[in-house]
C-alpha positions in Angstrom: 2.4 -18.1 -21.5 -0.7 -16.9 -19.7 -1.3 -13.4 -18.5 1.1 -12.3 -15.9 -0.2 -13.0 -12.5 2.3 -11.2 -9.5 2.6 -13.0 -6.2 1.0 -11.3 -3.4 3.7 -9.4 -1.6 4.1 -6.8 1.2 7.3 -4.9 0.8 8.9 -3.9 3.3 12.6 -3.4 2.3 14.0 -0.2 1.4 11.9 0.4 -2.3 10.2 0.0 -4.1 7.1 -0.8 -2.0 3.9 -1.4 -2.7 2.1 1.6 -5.1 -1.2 2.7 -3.1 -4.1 1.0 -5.1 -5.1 4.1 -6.0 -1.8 4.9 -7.9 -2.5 1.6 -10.0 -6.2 2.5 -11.1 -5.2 6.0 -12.1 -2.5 4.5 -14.2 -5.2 1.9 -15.2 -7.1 5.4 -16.8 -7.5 5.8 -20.7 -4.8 7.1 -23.2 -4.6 10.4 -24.6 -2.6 11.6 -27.5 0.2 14.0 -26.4 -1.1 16.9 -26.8 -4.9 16.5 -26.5 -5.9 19.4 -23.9 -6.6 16.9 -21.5 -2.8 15.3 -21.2 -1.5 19.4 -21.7 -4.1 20.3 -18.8 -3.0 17.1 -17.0 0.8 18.0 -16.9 0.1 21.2 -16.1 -2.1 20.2 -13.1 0.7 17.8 -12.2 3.4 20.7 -11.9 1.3 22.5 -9.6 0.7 19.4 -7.1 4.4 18.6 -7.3 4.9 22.4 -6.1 3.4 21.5 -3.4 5.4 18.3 -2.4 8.6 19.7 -2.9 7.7 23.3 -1.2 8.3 25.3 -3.5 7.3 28.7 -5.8 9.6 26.9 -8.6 8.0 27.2 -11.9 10.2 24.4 -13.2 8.8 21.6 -11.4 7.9 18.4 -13.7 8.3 14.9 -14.4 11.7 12.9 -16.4 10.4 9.7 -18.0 12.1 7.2 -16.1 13.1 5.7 -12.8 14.2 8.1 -9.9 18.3 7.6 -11.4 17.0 9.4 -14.8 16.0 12.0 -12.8 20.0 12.3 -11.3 21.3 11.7 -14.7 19.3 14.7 -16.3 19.6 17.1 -13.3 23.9 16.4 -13.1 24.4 16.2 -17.2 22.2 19.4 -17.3 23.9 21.3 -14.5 27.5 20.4 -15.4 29.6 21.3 -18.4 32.8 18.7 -19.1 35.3 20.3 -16.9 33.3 21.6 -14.1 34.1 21.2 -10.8 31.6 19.0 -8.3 31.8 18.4 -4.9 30.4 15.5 -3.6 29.9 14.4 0.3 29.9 10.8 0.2 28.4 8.6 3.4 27.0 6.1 1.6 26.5 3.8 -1.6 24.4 6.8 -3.2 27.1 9.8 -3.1 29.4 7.1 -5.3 26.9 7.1 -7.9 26.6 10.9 -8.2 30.0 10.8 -7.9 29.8 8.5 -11.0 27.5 10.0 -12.8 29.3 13.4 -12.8 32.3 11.2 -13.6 30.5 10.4 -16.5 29.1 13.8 -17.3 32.9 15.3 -18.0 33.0 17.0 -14.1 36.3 17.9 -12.4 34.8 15.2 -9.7 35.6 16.0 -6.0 34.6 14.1 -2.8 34.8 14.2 1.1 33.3 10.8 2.6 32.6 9.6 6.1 32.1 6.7 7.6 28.6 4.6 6.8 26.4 5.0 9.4 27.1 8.8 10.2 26.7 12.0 8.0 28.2 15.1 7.8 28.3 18.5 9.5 27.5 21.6 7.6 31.3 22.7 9.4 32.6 20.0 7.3 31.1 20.5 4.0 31.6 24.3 3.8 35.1 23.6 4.9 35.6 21.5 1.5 33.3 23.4 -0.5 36.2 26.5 0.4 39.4 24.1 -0.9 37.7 23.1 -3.9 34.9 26.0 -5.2 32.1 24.2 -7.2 30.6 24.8 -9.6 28.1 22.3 -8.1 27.5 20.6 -4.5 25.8 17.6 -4.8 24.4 16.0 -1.9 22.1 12.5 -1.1 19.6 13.5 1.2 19.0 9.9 2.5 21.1 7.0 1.5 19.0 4.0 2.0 22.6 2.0 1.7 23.2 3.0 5.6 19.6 4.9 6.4 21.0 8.4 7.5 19.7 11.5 6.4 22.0 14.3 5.8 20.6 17.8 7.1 20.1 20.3 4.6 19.1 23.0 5.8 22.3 24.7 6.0 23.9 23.4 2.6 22.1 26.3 0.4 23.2 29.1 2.2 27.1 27.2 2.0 26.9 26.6 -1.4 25.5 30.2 -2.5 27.8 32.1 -0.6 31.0 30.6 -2.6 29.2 30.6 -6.0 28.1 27.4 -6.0 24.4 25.4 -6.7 22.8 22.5 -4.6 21.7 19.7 -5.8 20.0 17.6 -3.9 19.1 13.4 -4.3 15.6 12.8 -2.4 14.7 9.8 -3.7 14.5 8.0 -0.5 13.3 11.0 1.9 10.8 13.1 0.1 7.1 12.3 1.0 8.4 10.7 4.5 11.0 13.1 5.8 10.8 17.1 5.9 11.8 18.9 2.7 11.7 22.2 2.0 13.6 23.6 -1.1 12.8 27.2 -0.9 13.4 27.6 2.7 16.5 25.5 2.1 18.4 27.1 -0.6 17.7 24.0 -3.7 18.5 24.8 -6.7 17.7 21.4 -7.9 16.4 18.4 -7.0 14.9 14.9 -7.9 13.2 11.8 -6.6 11.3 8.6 -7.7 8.0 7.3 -6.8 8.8 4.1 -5.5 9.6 5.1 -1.8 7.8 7.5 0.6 6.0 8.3 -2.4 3.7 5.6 -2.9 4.1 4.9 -6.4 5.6 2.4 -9.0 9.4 3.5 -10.2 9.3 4.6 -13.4 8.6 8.5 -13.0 11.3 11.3 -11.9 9.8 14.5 -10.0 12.1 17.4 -10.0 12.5 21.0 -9.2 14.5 23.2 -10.9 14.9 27.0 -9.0 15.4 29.6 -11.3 19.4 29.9 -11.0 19.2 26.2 -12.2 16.8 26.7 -15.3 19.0 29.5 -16.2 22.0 27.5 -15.9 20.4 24.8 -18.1 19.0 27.1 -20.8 21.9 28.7 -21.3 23.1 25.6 -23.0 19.9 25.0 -24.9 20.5 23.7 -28.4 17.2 22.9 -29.9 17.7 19.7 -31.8 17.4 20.1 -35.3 14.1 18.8 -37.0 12.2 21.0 -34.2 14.1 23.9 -34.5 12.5 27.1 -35.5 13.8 30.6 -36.7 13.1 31.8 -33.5 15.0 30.0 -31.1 18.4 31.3 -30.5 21.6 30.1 -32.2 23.3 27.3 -30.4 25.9 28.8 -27.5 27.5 27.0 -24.5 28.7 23.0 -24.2 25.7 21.1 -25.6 23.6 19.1 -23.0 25.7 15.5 -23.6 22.3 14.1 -23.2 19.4 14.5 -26.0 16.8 12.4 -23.8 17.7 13.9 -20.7 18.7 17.8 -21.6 16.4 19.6 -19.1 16.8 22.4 -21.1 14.2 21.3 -23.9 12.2 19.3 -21.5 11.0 22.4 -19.7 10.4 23.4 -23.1 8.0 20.3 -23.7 6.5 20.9 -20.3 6.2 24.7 -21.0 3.9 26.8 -23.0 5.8 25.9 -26.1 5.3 22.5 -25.8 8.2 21.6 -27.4 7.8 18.2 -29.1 10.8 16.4 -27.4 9.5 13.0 -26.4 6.2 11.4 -26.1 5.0 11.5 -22.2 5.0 8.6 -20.4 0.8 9.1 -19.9 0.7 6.1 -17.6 3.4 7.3 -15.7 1.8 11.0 -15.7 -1.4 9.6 -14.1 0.4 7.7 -11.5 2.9 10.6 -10.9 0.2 13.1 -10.6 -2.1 11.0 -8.0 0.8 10.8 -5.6 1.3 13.9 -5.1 -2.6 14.3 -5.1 -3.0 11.9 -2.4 0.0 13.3 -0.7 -1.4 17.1 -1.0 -5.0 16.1 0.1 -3.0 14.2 3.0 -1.1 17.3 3.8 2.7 17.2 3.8 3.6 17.3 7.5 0.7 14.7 7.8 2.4 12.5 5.7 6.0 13.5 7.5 4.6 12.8 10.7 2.4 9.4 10.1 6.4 8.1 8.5 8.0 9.3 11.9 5.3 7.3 14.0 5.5 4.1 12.0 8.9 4.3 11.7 9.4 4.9 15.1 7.1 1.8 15.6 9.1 -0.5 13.8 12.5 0.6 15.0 11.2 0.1 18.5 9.9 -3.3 17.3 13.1 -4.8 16.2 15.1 -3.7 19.4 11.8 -5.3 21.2 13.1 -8.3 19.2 16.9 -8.0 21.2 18.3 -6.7 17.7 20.9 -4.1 17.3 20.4 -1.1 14.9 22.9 0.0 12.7 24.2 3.7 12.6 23.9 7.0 14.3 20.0 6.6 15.1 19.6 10.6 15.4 20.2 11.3 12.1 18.3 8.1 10.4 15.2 8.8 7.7 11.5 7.7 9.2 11.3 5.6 7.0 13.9 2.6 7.0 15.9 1.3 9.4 19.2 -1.5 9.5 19.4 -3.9 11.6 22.7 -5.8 12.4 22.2 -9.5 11.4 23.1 -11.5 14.3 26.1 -13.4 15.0 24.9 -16.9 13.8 22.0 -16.1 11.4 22.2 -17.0 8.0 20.8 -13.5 6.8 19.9 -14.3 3.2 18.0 -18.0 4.3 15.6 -14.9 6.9 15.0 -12.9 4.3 14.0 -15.5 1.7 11.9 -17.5 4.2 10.3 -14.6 5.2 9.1 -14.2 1.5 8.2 -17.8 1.2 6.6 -18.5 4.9 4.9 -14.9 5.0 5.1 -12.9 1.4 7.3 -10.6 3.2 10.5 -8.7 1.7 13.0 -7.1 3.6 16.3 -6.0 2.1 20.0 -6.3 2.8 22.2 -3.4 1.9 25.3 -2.7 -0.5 29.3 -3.1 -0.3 30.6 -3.2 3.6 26.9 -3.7 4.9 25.8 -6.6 2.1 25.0 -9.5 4.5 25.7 -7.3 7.8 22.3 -5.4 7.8 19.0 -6.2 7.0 17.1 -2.8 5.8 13.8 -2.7 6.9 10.9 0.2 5.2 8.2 1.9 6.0 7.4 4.1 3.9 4.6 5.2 1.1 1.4 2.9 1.3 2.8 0.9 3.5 3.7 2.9 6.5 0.6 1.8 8.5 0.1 -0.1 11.5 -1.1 -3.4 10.4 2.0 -3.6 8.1 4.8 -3.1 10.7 2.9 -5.3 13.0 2.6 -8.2 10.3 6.3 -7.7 9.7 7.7 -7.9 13.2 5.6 -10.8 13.9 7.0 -12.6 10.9 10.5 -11.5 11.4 10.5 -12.8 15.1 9.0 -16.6 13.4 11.9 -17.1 11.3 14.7 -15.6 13.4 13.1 -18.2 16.3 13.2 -20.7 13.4 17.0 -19.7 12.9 18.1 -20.6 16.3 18.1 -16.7 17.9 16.4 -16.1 20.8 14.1 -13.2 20.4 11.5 -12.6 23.1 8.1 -13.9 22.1 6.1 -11.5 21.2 9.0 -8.3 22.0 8.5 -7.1 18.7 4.9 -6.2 18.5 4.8 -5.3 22.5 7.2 -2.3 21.8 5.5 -1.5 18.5 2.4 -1.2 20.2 3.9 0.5 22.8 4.8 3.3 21.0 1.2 3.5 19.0 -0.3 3.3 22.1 1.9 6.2 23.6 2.0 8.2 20.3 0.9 12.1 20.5 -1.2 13.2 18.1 0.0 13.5 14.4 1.0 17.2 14.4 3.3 16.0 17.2 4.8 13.1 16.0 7.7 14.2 14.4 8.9 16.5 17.2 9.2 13.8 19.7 10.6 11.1 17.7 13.8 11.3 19.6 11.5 11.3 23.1 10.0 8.5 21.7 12.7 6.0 20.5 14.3 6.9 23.5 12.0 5.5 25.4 11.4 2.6 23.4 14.8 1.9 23.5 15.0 1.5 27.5 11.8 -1.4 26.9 
C-alpha cells in the first residue's frame, strides 16, 4: 500500500464539502497531552469562539467527539429520561432520525409531519405541542433531504410557555443561515463541521442554555473510578449513554476537568479555526456571502431550464434540489460529472432518491469560481445526456445575479427580490 493520495475533488453536494485549507493545517498542528495548559487554554478559547457562532451568553457551549449525529445522540439521550414525552415535527428525512433516536433513548415519541418540500407553521406546531405537552420539542432546522428551513424564531417562546425545551438540529444551517439561540428561545442545540462550517465531520458544536444543563445535571452520576467524596450521590434516571452523558462532559470541559474521555486534539484544532475564521469573517458576513452564492447557483440551474424542488421561500442558502428531468439517467450525471470534471453533487433520500439532484454551496466552497465551475459542468453532461439546456444559461444567470448583487450587508434581505428576478431570466 502506499500513502493514501485523495483524488482532487470539489464538492458540491449537500456535505460534507471541502474543509478550508486552513482547517487542515491547523489540524496538521502538534499534539498535546490532555491536560497540558495549552489543550485546557485551547478548549477554553474554543468555547468562547463557539459563543459567538451560535449567538449566545451560554456557558455550556463545547465540542462532542464525533460526527454532527453524536452531537444529536448526546443532546436527545441527555435531555430525555425513558418515558418522556417528545414531540417531533417531521418534513424531512432528518426529523425520522430524531424521531429515532428518541425512540431509542426510552421517549414517549410523538410526531406531526408534512409534506417534503414545505415546513411548518409556528400555528401548527404549538397546536400539537398543546395535545401532547413535551417534555421536549425537537426540531431540524434545515433538512438537507428536501432543502427547507424551518423558522425558529417562534418555537422557543411555544415550547416555554407549555413547559417544554427546544432542541434544535443545525447541522446543515448554522454558519450559512441566521441563528440566534438566545434571541430564539434554544435550550439546546448541535451541529457538525462538515457543512456551512467549513470543516471535516468528525467534531459536534453544541449549546446547552442553562435550563438544559440543569436538566442534564440533575441526572449526573459520576462514573465510578473518577468519583470523588464530593460529588453528590447518584439521583434521577442515569444518562443511558456513558460516552455521550453531557452531564460529565461539561464537567471535562469545565473547571473540574473531569477526566471523562481523551479530546479529540485534532478535531479541537480544526473545530476551533472554524469558528475563528467564521468570527473574524463575522457572522452575518458569512450569512450573507451563503445567500449570494446560493442565490447564484439557484438562479444558474433554472438558467439551465431546470425545475427546483420545494417551497423556494423557505429553502436554506446553502443547497438547493433540482428535479431530474424526464429522460436523464440521474446517477450516470452525477457520476460523470465526478469522472469528466471531479465534481460531486448529491441525490437525496426515500421519495426524492433519484428524483432530485441536491446541489451545495456552502463552507469553503460558497464562492464564485465554484458555482461557476459547477454549472458549466452540469450543463456539459446534461447536453451529453440528450437534454437541451441553453448553452451557456447557467453561468449567464449566475453572473447575472453577481453582477446585480447589493453589497454583502444586503444580501440576505433581498434574496427573495433577487431569485425573483432571476427566475423571470
Amino acid at each position: 500500500m502506499t500513502q493514501i493520495h485523495p483524488p482532487a475533488r470539489l464538492l458540491m453536494g449537500p456535505g460534507p464539502v471541502d474543509a478550508d485549507p486552513r482547517v487542515l493545517r491547523a489540524m496538521a498542528a502538534p499534539l498535546v497531552g490532555q491536560f497540558d495548559p495549552f489543550m485546557t487554554d485551547t478548549m477554553t478559547e474554543a468555547m468562547v469562539l463557539w459563543r459567538t457562532v451560535w449567538d449566545t451568553a451560554n456557558e455550556q457551549t463545547f465540542l462532542v467527539d464525533g460526527t454532527s449525529r453524536a452531537g444529536i445522540e448526546a443532546a436527545l439521550v441527555s435531555l430525555l429520561e425513558p418515558g418522556d414525552r417528545v414531540l417531533v415535527p417531521v418534513f424531512g428525512r432528518f426529523g425520522h432520525l430524531l424521531a429515532e433516536i428518541g425512540a431509542r433513548a426510552g421517549a414517549d415519541v410523538h410526531t406531526i409531519e408534512t409534506e417534503w418540500g414545505t415546513v411548518f407553521d409556528p400555528g401548527q406546531i404549538e397546536d400539537a405541542v398543546r395535545q401532547v405537552r413535551p417534555r421536549l420539542l425537537a426540531v431540524v432546522h434545515g433538512d438537507t433531504s428536501t432543502t427547507m428551513a424551518q423558522p425558529l424564531a417562534d418555537l422557543g417562546r411555544i415550547a416555554h410557555e407549555h413547559d417544554a425545551l427546544l432542541y434544535v438540529d443545525a447541522t446543515a444551517t448554522l454558519g450559512g443561515n441566521h441563528f440566534h439561540a438566545d434571541e430564539w428561545g434554544i435550550d439546546a442545540a448541535t451541529a457538525g463541521l462538515q457543512k456551512c462550517l467549513g470543516g471535516p465531520s468528525g467534531s459536534a458544536p453544541v449549546t446547552l442554555s442553562p435550563a438544559a444543563a440543569s436538566a442534564i445535571n440533575r441526572r449526573k452520576h459520576v462514573e465510578a473510578g473518577i468519583r470523588t467524596a464530593d460529588d453528590v450521590a447518584p439521583h434521577g434516571v442515569p444518562i443511558l449513554s456513558n460516552y455521550l452523558d453531557l452531564a460529565q462532559i461539561m464537567d471535562y470541559w469545565g473547571p473540574r476537568r473531569l477526566n471523562h474521555h481523551t479530546e479529540a486534539t485534532s478535531m479541537l484544532y480544526a473545530a476551533r479555526e472554524c469558528a475563528r475564521l467564521l468570527v473574524t469573517e463575522g457572522m452575518a458576513t458569512a450569512v450573507d456571502r451563503h445567500a449570494q452564492h446560493g442565490a447564484a447557483m439557484l438562479a444558474g440551474v433554472l438558467g439551465l431550464g431546470l425545475e427546483v424542488f420545494g417551497d423556494v421561500g423557505h429553502k436554506m442558502h446553502n443547497v438547493v434540489a433540482v428535479r431530474i428531468p424526464d429522460g436523464v439517467d440521474g446517477d450516470a450525471v452525477r457520476g460523470a460529472l465526478l469522472d469528466d470534471f471531479g465534481v460531486e453533487i448529491g441525490t437525496s433520500f426515500g421519495p426524492l432518491h433519484g428524483v432530485v439532484w441536491r446541489i451545495g454551496t456552502m463552507g469553503f466552497n460558497a464562492r464564485r469560481d465554484a458555482v461557476l465551475t459547477t454549472l458549466a459542468a452540469l450543463e456539459h453532461e446534461l447536453r451529453r445526456a440528450g437534454f437541451g439546456a441553453p448553452p451557456g444559461g447557467g453561468v449567464a444567470a449566475a453572473l447575472a445575479v453577481y453582477d446585480k448583487a447589493a453589497p454583502m450587508d444586503l444580501l440576505a434581505s433581498s434574496y427573495d427580490t433577487v431569485v425573483d428576478e432571476e427566475a423571470r431570466l
